[in-house]
N, C-alpha and C positions, 0 to 999 in steps of 0.2 A: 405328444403334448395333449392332455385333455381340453374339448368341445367346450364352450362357454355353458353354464347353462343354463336351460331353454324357460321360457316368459310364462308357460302352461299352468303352471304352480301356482305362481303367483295370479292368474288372471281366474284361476278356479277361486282360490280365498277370494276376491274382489266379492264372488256373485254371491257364495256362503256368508259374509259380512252383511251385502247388501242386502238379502233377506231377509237374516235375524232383524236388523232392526227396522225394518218393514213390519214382521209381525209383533215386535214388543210394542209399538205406539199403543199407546189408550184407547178400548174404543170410545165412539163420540153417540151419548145418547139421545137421538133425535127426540124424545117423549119429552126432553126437557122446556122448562121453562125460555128459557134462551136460546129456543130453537131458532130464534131469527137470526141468530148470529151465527149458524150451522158453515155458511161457506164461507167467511171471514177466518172460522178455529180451522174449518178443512185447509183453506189456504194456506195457512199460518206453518202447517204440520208438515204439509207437501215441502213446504220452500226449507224448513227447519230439517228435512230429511234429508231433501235434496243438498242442504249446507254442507252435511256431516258425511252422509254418501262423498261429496266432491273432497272433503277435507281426507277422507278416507281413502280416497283413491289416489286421492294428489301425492298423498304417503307413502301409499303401498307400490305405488308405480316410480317413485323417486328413491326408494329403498331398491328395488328390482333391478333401475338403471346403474343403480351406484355398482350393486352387485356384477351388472355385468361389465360395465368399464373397467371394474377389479379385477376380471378373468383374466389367467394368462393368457397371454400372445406365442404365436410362437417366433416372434421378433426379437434377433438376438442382436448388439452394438457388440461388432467385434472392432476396435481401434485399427487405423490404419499403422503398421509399423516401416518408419524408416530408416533409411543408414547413408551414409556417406557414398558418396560417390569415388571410387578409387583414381590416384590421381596419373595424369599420363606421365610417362617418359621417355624420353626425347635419347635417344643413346646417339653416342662420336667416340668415332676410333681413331685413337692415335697412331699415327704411324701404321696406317691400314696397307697391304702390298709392299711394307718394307719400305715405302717415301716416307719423305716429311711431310705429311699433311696430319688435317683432323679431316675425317669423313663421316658427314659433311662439315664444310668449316662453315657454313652459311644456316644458322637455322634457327626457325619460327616458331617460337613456344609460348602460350598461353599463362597468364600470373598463373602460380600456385602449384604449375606442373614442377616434372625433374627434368633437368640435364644429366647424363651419365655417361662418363669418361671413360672408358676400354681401351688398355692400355696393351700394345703390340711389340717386338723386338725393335730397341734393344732397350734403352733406357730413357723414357720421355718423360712428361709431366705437366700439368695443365696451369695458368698462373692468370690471373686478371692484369687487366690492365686497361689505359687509355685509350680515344683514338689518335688524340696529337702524341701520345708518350708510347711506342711501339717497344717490344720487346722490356719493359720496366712494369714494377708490380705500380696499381694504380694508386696506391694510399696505403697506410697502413692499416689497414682495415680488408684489403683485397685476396682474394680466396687464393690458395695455392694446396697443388697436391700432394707434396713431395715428389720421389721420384720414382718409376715403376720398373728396377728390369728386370728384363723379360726375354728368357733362352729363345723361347719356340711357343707358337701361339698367341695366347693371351695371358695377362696379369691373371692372377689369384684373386685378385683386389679389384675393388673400382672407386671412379671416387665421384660424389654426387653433389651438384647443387639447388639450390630453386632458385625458379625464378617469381622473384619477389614485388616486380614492377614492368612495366614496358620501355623503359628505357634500354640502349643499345646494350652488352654486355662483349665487353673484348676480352681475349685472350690469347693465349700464345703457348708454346714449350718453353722451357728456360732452361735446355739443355746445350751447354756453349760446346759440345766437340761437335765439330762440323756446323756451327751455327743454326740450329733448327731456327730459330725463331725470323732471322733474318733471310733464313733460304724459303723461306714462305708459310712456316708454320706456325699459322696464325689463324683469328678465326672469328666469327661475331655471332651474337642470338638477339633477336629481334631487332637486325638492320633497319634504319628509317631508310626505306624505299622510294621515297620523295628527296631526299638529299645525297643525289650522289655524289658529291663532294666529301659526302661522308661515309659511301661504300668501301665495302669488304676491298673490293680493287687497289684505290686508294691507299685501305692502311696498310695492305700489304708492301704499296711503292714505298712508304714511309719507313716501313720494318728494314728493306733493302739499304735503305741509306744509313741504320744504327751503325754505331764503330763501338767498337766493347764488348762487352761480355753486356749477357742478358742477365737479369736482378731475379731474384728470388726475395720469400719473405724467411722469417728465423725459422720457421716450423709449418707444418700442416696446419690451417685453418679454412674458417669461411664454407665450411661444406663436410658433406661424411665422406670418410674411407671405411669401406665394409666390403667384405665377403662379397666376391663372385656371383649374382644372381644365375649367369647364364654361361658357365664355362665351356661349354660346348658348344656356343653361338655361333663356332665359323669365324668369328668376323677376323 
């Protein structure tokens, strides 16, 4: 980037200015009659020089400034750029080791994150629900997954929710051969840790006492089924 540039220029015209009109003044002829008035017109001259001189310089030196405030910088505003922060998730296997469990069935997820369901032999499925209403969908409105079977491994599929507040969130399998729901696969996200009256423990005792079949909703809602993130996860 080019130098600003430099005052020399301008401070040379100042001194060329100032001596032209040094020597254009009149001279002043002492033989005159009105010689007594000789240092009154010298005053007069001086100060009237000195006005134009100052007037002249106050210009050429405020012209100079402007010019050099005007110079480029080599100051550039490059904007800060941002983006989203990508959101966590929280992954549970169903039927992990061939039990009936969710692993973990117990867990702590911040609003806005994922829950994600990974689904194991043979054929489970994730369903909401209450804590007083154990193994039942909790409303009509409450998420279900369908169901996932599954020869060897894991699901193709998974199925996802968010969490959209802090309140408790239950759920359960709703797979009635052999009773998943009621033989303890069951589960909660963001347990109140100060009410254990209303721990994970609890709703499981609850789940143990249903007689019937566990409820499902008409269809998949309340969350995505998509494509396998991580097929080869092990879990």
């Amino acid at each position: 980037m080019d130098n600003p540039p430099s005052l020399m220029p301008f401070l040379i015209i100042i001194i060329i200015i100032t001596f032209i009109s040094f020597t254009n003044h009149p001279t002043i002829n002492t033989s005159d009659s009105n010689a007594s008035t000789l240092p009154l017109q010298i005053t007069s001259v001086f100060t009237l020089s000195i006005k134009m001189h100052s007037s002249t310089l106050f210009i050429t030196l405020t012209t100079a400034l402007g010019l050099v405030s005007a110079a480029p910088t080599d100051k550039t505003y490059n904007p800060t750029k941002t983006s989203a922060a990508p959101r966590t998730t929280h992954t549970v296997i169903a039927g992990r080791g061939g039990r009936l469990i969710f692993d973990p069935d117990n867990v702590v997820a911040e609003v806005g994150s994922i829950v994600e369901f990974h689904f194991n032999p043979l054929n489970h499925s994730v369903v909401e629900s209450s804590f007083d209403t154990p193994c039942q969908p909790k409303d009509a409105d409450s998420f279900f997954s369908g169901f996932f079977p599954v020869r060897e491994g894991q699901s193709d599929e998974v199925f996802q929710i968010e969490v959209k507040d802090t309140r408790p969130i239950w759920f359960y399998c709703a797979q009635n051969n052999n009773a998943h729901c009621q033989s303890g696969m069951t589960g909660v996200i963001n347990q109140n840790f100060d009410r254990q009256e209303f721990s994970l423990r609890a709703h499981k005792e609850l789940a143990a006492e249903v007689e019937g079949p566990s409820g499902v909703q008409g269809g998949i809602q309340g969350g995505w089924r998509i494509p396998n993130p991580n097929p080869l996860g092990g879990f």
